[in-house]
VEXBAZA-553508 format. One line per field, with one value per residue (C-alpha): residue number from 1; residue in one letter; x, z, y. Coordinates in pm, 1 decimal, m for minus. Example, Ala and Ser with C-alpha at 12.3 -4.5 7.8 and 13.67 -1.06 7.14 Angstrom:
# VEXBAZA-553508
n	c(1  2)
res	c(a  s)
xx	c(1230.0  1367.0)
zz	c(780.0  714.0)
yy	c(m450.0  m106.0)
//
This chain:
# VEXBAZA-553508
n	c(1  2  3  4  5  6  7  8  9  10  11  12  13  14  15  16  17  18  19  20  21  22  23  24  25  26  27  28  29  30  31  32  33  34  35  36  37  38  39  40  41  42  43  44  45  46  47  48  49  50  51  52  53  54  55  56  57  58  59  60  61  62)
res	c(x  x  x  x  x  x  x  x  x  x  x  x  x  x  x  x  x  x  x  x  x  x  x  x  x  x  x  x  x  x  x  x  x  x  x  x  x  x  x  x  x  x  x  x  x  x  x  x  x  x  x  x  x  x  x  x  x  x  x  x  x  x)
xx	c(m1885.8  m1726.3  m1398.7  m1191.1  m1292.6  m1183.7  m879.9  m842.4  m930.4  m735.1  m431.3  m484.0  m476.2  m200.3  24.3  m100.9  66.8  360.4  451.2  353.3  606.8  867.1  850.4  810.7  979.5  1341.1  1433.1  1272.9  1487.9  1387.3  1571.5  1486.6  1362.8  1409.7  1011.3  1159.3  1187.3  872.5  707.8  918.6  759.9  378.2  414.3  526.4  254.3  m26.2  119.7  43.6  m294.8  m398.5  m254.6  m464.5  m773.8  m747.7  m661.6  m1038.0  m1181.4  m1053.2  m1159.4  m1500.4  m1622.2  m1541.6)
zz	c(m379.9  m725.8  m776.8  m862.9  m548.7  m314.9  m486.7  m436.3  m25.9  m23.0  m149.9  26.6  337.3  235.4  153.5  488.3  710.8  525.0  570.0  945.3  929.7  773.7  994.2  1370.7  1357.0  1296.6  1655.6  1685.3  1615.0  1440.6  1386.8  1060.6  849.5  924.7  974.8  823.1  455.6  495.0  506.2  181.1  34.9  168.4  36.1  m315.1  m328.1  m208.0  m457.1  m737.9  m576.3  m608.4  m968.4  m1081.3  m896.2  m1106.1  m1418.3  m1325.0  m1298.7  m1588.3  m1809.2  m1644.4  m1759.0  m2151.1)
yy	c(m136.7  m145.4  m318.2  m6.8  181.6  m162.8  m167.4  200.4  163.3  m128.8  33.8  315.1  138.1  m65.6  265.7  388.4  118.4  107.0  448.1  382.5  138.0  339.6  641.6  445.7  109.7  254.7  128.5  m173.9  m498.0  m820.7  m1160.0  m1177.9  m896.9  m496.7  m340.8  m28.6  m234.0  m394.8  m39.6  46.4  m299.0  m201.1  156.5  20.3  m292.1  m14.6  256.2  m40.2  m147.3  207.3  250.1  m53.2  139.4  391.3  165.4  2.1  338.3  474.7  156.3  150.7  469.2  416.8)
//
């Protein structure tokens, strides 16, 4: 498996949980930290992951 499409899986995934996160975990109360931010954080790290998948992809086939 190259490293552009793991990054792009990886990101996908990531992206994939985060909106998970976001959409069912409005209701649910932490101490610390709200779940519904943490999805906002996991969408935006997986949104870069997969970015940087296609950055790989892109320079790979120059």
């Amino acid at each position: 498996m190259s490293p552009a499409t793991k990054a792009l899986a990886g990101g996908s995934v990531t992206v994939a949980v985060g909106l998970l996160l976001w959409l069912f975990t409005g209701d649910v109360h932490t101490p610390v930290i709200t779940l519904t931010k943490v999805g906002v954080v996991l969408m935006f790290m997986g949104g870069l992951e997969l970015l940087y998948g296609v950055y790989l992809g892109v320079v790979k086939k120059k």
